[in-house]
PQR file of N, CA, C, O and H, with PARSE charges and radii, in Angstrom:
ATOM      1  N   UNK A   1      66.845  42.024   4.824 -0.4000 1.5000
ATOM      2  CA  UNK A   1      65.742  41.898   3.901 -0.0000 2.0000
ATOM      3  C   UNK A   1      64.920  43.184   3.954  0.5500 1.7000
ATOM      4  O   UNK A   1      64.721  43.997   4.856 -0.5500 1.4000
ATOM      5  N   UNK A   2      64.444  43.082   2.481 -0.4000 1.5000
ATOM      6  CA  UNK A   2      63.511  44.905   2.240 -0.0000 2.0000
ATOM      7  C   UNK A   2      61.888  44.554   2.933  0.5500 1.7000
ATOM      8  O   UNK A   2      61.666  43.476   3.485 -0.5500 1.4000
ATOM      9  H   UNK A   2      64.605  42.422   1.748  0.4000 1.0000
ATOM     10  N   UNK A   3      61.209  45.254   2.846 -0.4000 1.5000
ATOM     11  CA  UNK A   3      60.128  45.258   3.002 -0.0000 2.0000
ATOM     12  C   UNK A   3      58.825  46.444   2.085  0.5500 1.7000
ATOM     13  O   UNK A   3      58.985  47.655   2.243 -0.5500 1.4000
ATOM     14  H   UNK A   3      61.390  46.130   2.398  0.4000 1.0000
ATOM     15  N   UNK A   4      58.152  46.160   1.582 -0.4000 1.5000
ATOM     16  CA  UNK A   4      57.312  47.068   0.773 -0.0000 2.0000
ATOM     17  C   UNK A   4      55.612  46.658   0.825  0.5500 1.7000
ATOM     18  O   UNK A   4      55.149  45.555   1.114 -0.5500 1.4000
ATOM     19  H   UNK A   4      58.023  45.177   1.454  0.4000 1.0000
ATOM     20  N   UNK A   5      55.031  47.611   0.542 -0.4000 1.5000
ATOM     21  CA  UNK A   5      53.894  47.503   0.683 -0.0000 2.0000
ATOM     22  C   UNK A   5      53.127  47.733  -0.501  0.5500 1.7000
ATOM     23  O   UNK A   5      53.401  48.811  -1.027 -0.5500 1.4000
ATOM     24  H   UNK A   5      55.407  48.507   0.307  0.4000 1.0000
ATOM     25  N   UNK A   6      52.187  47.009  -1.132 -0.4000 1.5000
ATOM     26  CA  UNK A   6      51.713  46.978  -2.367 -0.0000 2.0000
ATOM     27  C   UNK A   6      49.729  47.097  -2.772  0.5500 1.7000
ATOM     28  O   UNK A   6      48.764  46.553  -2.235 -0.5500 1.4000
ATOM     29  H   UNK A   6      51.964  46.133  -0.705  0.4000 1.0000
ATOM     30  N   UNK A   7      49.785  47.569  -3.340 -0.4000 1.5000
ATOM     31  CA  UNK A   7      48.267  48.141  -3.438 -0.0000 2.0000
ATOM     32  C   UNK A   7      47.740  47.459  -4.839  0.5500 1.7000
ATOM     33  O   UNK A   7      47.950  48.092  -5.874 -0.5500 1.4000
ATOM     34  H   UNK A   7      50.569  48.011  -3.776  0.4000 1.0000
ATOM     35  N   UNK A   8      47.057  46.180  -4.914 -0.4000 1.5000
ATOM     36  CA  UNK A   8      46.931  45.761  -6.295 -0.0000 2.0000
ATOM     37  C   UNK A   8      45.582  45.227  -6.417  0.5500 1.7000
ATOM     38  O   UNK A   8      45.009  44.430  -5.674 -0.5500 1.4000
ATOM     39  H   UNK A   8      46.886  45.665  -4.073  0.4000 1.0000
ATOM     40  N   UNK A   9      44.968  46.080  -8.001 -0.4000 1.5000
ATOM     41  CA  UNK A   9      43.946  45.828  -8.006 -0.0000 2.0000
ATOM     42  C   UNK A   9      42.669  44.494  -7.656  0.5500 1.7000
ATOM     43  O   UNK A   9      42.785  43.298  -7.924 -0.5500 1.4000
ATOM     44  H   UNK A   9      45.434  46.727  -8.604  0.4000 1.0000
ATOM     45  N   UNK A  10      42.071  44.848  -7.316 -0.4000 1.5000
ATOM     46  CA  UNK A  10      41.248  43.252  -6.614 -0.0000 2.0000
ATOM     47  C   UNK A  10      41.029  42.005  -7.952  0.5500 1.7000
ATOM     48  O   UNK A  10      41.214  40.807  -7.738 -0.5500 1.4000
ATOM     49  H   UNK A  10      41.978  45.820  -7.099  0.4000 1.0000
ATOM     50  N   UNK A  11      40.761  42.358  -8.819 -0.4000 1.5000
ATOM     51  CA  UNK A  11      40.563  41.330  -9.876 -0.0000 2.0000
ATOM     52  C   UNK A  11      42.379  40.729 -10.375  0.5500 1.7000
ATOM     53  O   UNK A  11      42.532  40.056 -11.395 -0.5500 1.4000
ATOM     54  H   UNK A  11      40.611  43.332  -8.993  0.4000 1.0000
ATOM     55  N   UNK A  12      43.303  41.030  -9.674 -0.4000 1.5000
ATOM     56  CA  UNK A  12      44.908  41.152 -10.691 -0.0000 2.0000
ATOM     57  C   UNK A  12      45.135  40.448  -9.058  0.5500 1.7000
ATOM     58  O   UNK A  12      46.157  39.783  -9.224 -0.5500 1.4000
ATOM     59  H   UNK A  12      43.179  41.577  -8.846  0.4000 1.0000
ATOM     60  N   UNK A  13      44.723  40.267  -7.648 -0.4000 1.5000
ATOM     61  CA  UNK A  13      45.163  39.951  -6.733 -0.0000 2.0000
ATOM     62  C   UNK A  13      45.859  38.519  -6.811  0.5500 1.7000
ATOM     63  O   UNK A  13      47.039  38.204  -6.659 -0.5500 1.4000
ATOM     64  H   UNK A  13      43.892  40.807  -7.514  0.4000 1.0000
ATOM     65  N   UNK A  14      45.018  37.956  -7.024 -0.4000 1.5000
ATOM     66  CA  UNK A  14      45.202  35.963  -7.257 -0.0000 2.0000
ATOM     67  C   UNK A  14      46.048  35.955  -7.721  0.5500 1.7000
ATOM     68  O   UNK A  14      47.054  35.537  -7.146 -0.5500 1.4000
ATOM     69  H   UNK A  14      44.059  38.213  -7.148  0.4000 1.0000
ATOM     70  N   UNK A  15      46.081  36.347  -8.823 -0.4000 1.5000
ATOM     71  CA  UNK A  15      47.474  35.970 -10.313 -0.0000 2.0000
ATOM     72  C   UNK A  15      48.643  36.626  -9.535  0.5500 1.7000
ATOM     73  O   UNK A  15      49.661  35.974  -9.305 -0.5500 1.4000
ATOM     74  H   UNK A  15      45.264  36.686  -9.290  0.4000 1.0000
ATOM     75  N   UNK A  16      48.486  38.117  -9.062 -0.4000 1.5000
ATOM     76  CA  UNK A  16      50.027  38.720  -8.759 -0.0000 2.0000
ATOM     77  C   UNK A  16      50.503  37.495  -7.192  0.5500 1.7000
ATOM     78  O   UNK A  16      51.701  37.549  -6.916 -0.5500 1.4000
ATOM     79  H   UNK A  16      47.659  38.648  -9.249  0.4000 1.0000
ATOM     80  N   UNK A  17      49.820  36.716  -6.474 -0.4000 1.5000
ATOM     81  CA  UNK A  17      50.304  36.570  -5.599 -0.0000 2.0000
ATOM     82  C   UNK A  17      51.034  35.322  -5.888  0.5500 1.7000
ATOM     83  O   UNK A  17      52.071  35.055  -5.281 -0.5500 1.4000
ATOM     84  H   UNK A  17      48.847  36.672  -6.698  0.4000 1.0000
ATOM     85  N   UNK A  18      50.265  34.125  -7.282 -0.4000 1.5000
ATOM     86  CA  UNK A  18      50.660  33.241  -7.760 -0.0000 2.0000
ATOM     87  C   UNK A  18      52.111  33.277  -8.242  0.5500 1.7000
ATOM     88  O   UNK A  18      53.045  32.497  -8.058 -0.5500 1.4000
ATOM     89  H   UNK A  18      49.423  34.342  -7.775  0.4000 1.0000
ATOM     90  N   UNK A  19      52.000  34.520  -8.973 -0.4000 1.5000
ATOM     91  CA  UNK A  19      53.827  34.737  -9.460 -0.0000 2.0000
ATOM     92  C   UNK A  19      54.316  35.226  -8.493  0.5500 1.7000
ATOM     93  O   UNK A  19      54.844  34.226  -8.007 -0.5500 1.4000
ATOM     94  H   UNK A  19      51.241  35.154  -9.123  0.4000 1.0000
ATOM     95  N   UNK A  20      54.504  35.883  -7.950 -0.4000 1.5000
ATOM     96  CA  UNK A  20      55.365  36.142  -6.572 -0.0000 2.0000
ATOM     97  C   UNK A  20      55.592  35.120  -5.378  0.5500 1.7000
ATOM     98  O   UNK A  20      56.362  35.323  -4.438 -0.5500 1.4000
ATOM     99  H   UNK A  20      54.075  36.696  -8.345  0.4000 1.0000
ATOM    100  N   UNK A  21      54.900  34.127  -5.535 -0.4000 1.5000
ATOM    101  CA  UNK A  21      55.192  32.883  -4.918 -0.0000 2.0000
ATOM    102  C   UNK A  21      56.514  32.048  -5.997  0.5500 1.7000
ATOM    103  O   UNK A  21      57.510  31.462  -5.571 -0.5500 1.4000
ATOM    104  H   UNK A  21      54.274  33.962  -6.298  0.4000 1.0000
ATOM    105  N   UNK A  22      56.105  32.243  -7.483 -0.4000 1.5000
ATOM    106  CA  UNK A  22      57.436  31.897  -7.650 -0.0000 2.0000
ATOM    107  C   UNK A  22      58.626  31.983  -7.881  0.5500 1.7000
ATOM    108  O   UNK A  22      59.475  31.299  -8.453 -0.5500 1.4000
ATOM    109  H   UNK A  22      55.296  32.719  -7.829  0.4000 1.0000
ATOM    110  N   UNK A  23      58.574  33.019  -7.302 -0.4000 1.5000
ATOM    111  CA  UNK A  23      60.228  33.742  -7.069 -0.0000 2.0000
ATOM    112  C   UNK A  23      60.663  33.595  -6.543  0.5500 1.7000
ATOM    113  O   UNK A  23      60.196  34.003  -5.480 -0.5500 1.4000
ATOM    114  H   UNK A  23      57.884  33.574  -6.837  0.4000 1.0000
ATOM    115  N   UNK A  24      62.034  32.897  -6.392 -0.4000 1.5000
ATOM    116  CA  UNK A  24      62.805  32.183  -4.801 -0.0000 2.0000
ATOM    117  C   UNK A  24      63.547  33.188  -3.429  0.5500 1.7000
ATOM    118  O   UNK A  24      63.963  32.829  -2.327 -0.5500 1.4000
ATOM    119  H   UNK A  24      62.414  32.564  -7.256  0.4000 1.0000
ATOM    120  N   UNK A  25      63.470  34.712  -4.154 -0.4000 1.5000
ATOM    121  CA  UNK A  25      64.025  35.945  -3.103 -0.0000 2.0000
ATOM    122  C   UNK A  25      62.823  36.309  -2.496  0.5500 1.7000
ATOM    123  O   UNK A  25      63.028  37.125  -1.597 -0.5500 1.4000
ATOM    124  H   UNK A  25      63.132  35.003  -5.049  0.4000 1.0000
ATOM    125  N   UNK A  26      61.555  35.996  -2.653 -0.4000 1.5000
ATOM    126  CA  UNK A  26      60.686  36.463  -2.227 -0.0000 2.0000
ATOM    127  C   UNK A  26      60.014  36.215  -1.133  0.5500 1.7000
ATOM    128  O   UNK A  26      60.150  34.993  -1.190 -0.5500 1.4000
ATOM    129  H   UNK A  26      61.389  35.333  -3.384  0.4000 1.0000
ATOM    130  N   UNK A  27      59.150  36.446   0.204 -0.4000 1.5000
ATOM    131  CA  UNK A  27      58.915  35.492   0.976 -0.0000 2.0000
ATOM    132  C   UNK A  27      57.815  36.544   1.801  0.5500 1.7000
ATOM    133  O   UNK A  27      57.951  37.604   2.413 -0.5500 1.4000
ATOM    134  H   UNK A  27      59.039  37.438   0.250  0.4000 1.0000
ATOM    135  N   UNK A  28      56.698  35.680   1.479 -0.4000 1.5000
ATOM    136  CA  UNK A  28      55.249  35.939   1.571 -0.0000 2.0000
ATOM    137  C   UNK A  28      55.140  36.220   2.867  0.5500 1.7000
ATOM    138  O   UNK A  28      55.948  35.417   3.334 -0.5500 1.4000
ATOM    139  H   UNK A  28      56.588  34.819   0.982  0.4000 1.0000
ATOM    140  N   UNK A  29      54.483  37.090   4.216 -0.4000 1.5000
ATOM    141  CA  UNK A  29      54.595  36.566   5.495 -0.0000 2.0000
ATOM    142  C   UNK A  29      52.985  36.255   5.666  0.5500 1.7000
ATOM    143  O   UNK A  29      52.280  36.893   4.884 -0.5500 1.4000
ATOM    144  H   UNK A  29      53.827  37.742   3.837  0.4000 1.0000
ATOM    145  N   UNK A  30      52.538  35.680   6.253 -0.4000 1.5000
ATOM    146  CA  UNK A  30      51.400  35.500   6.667 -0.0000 2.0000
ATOM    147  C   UNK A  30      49.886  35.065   5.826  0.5500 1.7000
ATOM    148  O   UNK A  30      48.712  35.415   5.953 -0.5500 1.4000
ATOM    149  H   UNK A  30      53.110  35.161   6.889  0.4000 1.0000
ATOM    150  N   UNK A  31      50.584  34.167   4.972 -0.4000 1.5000
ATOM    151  CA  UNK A  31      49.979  33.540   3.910 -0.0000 2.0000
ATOM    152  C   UNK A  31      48.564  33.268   4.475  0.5500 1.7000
ATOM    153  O   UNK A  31      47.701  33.574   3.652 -0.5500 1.4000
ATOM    154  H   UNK A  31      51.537  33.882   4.869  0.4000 1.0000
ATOM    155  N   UNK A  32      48.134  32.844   5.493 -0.4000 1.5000
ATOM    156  CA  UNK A  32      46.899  32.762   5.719 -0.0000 2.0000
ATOM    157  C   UNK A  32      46.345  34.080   6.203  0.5500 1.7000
ATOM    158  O   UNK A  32      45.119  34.101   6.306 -0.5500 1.4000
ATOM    159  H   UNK A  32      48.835  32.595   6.162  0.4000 1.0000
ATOM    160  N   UNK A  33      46.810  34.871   6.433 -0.4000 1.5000
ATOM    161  CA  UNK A  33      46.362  36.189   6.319 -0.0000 2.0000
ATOM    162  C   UNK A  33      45.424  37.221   5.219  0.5500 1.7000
ATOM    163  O   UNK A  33      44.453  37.973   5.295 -0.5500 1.4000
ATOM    164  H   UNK A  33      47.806  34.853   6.350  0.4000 1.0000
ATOM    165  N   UNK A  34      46.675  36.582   3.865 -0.4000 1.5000
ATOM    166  CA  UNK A  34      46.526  37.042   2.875 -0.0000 2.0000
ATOM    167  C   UNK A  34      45.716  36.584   1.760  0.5500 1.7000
ATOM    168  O   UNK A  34      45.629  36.972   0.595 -0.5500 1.4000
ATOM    169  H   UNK A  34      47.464  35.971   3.803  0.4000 1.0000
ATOM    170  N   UNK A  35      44.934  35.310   2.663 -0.4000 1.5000
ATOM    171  CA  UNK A  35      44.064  34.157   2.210 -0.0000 2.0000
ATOM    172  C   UNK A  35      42.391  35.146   2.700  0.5500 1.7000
ATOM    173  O   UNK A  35      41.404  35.593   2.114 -0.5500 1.4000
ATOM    174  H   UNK A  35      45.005  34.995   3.609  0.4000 1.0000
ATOM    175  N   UNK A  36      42.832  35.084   3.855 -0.4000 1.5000
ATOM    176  CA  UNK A  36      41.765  35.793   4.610 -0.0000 2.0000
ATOM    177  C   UNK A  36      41.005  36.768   4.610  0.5500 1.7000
ATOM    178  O   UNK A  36      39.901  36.979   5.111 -0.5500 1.4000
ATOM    179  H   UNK A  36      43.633  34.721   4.331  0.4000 1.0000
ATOM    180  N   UNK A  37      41.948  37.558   3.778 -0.4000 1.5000
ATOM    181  CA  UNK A  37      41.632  39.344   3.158 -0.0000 2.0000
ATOM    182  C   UNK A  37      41.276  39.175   1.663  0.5500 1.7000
ATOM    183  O   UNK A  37      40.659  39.955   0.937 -0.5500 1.4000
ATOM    184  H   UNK A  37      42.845  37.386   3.371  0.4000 1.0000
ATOM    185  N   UNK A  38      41.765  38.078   1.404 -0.4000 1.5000
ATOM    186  CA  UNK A  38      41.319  37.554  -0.324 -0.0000 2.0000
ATOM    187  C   UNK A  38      39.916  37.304  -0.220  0.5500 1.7000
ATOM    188  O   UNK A  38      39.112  38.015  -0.824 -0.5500 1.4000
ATOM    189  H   UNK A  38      42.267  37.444   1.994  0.4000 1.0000
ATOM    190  N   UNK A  39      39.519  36.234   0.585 -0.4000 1.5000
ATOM    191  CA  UNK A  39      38.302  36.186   0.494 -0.0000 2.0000
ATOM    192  C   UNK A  39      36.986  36.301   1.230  0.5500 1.7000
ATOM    193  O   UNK A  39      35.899  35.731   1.328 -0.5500 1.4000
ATOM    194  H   UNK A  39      40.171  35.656   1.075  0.4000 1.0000
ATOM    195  N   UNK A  40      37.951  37.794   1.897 -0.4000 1.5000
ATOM    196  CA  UNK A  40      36.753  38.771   2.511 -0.0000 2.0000
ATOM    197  C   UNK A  40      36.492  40.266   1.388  0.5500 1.7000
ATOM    198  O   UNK A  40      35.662  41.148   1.607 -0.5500 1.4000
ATOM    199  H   UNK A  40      38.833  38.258   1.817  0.4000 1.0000
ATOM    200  N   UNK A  41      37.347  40.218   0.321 -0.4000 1.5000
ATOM    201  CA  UNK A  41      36.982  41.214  -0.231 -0.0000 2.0000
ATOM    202  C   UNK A  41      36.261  40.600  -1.452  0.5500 1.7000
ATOM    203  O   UNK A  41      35.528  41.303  -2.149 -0.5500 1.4000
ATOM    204  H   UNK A  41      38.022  39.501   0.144  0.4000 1.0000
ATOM    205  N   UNK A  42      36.451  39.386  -1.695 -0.4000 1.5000
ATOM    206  CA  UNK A  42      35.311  38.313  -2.691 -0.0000 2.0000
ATOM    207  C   UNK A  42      34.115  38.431  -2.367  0.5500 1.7000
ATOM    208  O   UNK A  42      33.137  38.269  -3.096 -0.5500 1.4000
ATOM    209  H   UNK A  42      37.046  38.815  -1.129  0.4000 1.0000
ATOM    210  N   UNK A  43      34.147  38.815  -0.889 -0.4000 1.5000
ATOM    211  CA  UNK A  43      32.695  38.861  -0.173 -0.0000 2.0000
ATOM    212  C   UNK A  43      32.189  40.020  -0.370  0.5500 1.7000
ATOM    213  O   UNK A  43      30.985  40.169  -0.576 -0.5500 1.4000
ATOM    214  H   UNK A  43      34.942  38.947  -0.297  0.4000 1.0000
ATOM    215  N   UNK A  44      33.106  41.072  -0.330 -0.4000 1.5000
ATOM    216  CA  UNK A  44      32.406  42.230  -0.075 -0.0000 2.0000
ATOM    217  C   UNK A  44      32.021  42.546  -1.316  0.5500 1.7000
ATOM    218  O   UNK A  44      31.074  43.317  -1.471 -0.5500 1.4000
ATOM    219  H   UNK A  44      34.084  40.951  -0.163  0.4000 1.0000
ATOM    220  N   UNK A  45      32.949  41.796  -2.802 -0.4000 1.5000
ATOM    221  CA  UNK A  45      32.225  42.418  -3.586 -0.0000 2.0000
ATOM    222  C   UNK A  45      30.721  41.718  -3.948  0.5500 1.7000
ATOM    223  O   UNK A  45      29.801  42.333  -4.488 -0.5500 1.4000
ATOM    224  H   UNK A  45      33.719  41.170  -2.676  0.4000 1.0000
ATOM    225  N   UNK A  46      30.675  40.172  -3.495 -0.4000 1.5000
ATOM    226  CA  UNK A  46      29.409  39.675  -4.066 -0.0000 2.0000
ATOM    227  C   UNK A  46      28.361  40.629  -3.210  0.5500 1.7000
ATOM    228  O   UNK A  46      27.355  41.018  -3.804 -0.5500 1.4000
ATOM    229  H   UNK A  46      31.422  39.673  -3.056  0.4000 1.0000
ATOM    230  N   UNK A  47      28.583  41.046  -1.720 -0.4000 1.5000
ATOM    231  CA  UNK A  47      27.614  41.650  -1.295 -0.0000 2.0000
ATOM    232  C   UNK A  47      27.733  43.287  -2.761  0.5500 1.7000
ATOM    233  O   UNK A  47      26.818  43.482  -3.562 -0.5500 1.4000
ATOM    234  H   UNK A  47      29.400  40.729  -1.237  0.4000 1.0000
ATOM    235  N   UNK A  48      28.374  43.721  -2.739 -0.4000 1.5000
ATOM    236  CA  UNK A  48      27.763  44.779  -3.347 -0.0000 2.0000
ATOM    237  C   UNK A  48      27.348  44.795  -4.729  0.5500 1.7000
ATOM    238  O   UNK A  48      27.004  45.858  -5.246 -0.5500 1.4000
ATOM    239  H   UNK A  48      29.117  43.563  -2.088  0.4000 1.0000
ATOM    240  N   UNK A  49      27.351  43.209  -5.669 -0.4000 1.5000
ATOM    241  CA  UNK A  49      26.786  43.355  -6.656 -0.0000 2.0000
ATOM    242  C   UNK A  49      25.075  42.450  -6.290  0.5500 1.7000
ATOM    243  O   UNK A  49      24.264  41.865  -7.008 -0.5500 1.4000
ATOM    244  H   UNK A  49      27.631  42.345  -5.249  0.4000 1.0000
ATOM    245  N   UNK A  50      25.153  42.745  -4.864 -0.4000 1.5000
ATOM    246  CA  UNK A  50      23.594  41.935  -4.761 -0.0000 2.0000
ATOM    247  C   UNK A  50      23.759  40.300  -4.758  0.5500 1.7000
ATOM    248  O   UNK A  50      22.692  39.700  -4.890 -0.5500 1.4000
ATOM    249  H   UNK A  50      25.811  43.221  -4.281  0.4000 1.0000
ATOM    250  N   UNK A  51      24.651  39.688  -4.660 -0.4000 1.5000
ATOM    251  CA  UNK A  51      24.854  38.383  -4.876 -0.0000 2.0000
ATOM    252  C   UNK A  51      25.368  37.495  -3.695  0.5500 1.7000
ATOM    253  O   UNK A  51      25.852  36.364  -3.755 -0.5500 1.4000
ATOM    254  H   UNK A  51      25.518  40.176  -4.553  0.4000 1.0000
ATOM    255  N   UNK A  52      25.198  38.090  -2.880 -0.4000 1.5000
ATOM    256  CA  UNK A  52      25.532  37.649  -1.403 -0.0000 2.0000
ATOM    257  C   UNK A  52      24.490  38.732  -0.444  0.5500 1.7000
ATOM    258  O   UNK A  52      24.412  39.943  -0.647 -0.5500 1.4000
ATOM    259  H   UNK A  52      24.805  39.008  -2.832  0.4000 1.0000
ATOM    260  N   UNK A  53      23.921  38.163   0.360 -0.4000 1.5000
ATOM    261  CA  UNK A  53      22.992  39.085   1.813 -0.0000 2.0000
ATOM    262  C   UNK A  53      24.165  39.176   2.966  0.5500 1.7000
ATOM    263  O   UNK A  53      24.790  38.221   3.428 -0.5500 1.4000
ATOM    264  H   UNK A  53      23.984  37.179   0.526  0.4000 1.0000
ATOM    265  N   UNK A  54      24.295  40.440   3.282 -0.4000 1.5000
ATOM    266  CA  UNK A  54      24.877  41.061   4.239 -0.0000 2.0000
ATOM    267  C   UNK A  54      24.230  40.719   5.782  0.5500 1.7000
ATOM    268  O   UNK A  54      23.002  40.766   5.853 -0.5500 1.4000
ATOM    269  H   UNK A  54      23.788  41.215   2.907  0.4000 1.0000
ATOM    270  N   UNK A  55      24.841  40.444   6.784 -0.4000 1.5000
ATOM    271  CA  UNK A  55      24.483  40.297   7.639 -0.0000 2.0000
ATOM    272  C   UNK A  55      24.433  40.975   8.977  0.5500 1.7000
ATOM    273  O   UNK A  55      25.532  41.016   9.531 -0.5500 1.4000
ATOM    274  H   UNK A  55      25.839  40.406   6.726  0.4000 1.0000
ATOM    275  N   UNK A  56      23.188  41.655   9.803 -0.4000 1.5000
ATOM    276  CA  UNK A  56      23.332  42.598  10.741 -0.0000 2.0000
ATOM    277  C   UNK A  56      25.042  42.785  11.686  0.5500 1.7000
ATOM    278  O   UNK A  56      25.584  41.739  12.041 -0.5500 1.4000
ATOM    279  H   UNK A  56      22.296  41.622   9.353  0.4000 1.0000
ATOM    280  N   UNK A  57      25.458  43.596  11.879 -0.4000 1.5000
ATOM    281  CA  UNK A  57      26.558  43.971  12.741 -0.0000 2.0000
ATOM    282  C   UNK A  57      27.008  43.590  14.113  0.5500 1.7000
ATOM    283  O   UNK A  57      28.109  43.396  14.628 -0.5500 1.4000
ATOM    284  H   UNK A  57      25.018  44.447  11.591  0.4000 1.0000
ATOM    285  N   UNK A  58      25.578  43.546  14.585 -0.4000 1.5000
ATOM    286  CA  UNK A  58      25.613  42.926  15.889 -0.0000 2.0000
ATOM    287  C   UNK A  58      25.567  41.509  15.566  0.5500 1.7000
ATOM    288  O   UNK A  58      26.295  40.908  16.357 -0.5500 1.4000
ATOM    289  H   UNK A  58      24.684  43.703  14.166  0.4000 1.0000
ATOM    290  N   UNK A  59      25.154  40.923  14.943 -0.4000 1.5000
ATOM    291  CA  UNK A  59      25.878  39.293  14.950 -0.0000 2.0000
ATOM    292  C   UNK A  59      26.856  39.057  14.917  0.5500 1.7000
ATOM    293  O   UNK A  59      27.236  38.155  15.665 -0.5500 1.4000
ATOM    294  H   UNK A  59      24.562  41.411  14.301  0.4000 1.0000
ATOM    295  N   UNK A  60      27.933  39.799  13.941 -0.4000 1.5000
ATOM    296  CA  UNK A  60      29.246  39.849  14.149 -0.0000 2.0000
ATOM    297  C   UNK A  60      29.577  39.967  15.554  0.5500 1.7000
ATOM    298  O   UNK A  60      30.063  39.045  16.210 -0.5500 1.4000
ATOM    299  H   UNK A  60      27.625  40.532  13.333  0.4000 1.0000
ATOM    300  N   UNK A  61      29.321  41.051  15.976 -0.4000 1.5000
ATOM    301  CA  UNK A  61      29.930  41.209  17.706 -0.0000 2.0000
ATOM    302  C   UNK A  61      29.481  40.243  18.537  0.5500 1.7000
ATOM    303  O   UNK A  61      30.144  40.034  19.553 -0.5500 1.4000
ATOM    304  H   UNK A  61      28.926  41.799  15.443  0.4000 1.0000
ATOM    305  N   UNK A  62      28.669  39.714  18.372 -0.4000 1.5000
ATOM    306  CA  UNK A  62      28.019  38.845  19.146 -0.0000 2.0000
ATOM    307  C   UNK A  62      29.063  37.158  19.207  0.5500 1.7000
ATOM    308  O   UNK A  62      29.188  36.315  20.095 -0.5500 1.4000
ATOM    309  H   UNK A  62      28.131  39.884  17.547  0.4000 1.0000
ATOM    310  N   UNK A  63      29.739  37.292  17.561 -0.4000 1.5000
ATOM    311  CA  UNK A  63      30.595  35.702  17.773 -0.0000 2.0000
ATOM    312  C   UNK A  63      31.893  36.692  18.402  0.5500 1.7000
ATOM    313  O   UNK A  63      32.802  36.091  18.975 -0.5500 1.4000
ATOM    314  H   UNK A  63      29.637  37.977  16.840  0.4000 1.0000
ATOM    315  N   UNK A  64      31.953  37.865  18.316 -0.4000 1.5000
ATOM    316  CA  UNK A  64      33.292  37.899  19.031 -0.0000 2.0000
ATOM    317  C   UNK A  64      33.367  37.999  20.673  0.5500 1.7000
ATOM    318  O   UNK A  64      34.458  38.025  21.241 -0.5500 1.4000
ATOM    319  H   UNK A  64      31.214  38.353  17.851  0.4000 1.0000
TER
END
């Protein structure tokens, strides 16, 4: 099996991953991964249109 790496615009993400799920040669790895990065960049954009509050850095470190 191939392997490739794909760079796709953030608004085209959802839809391209929907059809590529239905392709039967195809095979997603780490679907909750790719869940995870989906909707941390949902985040990042509401933070940068002002529509989400960002939260200090050290809180982050602090749950890790």
């Amino acid at each position: 099996m191939k392997e490739i790496t794909l760079k796709i615009n953030d608004s085209k993400f959802k839809t391209f991953v929907e059809f590529v799920k239905t392709l039967d040669y195809v095979r997603i790895e780490n679907n909750k991964n790719l869940e995870d990065l989906e909707k941390g960049l949902f985040e990042l954009k509401q933070i940068q249109d002002g529509k989400l509050k960002s939260r200090p850095v050290e809180d982050l470190l602090n749950e890790l």
